[in-house]
N, C-alpha and C positions, 0 to 999 in steps of 0.2 A: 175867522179863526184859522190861523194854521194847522196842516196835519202833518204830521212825521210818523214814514214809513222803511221799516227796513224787511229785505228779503232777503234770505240767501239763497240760492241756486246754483245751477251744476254750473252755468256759466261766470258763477261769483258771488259777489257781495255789493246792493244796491243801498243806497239811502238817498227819500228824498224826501223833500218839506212842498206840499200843495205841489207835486208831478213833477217837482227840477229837481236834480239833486244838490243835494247839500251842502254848502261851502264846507271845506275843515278846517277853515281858521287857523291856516298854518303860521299865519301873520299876527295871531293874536297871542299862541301857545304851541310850539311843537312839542308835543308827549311825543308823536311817532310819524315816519314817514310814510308806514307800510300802509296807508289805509284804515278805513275803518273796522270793525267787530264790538261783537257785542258775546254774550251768555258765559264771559269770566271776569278775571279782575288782570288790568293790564294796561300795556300802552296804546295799541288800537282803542280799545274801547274809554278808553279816557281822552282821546281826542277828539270822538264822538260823542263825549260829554259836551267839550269845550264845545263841539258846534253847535250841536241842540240848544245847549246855553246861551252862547252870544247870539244865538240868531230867534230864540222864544222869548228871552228877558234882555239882557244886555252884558256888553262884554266884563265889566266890576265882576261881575254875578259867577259868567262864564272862570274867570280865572280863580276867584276866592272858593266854588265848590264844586270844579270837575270832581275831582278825585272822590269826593264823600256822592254826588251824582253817580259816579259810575260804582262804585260799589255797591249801593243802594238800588239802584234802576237799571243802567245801565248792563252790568253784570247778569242779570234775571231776566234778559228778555230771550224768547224761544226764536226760533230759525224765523219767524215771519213777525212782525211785533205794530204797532200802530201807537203813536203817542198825542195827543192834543198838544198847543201852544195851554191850555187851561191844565191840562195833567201836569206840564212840565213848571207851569205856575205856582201851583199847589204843590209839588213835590219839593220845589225851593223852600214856600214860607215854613213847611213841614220839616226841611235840614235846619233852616235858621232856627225854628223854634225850638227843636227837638233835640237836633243830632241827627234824624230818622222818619223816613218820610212815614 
């Protein structure tokens, strides 16, 4: 099972899936060029929906619920955050069924 981890530090902002970091699927969706972020609502961090997305479920998935992803998870995570490919699973069937994970 995958894991996704993000950090920020004095030297930046890291995101990685199992110790590499994480594609941004700039090929799939550009919300933003600047990289990734996370703990508001925006274009950094809805890019890092799209990743987490295409690369824990699949790209359909990735493109139809960044934006409702990153409001919901995305936006809420603190300076150091850890997510499962199983959290990010269950947080989908959770928008599909709900609106709201």
């Amino acid at each position: 099972m995958k894991v996704y981890t993000g950090n920020r530090t004095f030297d930046g902002i890291e995101v990685r899936v199992d110790g590499r970091p994480l594609d941004p699927r700039l090929d799939l969706r550009t919300v933003s060029r600047n990289g990734f972020e996370w703990s508001f609502e925006g274009a950094s961090p809805e890019q890092l929906a799209v990743a987490i997305l295409a690369d824990a479920v699949d790209d359909a998935t990735a493109l139809r619920l960044s934006h409702p992803f990153m409001t919901a998870i995305v936006a809420n995570f603190g300076n150091e955050w850890e997510m499962t490919e199983a959290d990010v699973a269950e947080a989908v069937r959770l928008l599909e069924r709900t609106g709201r994970p």
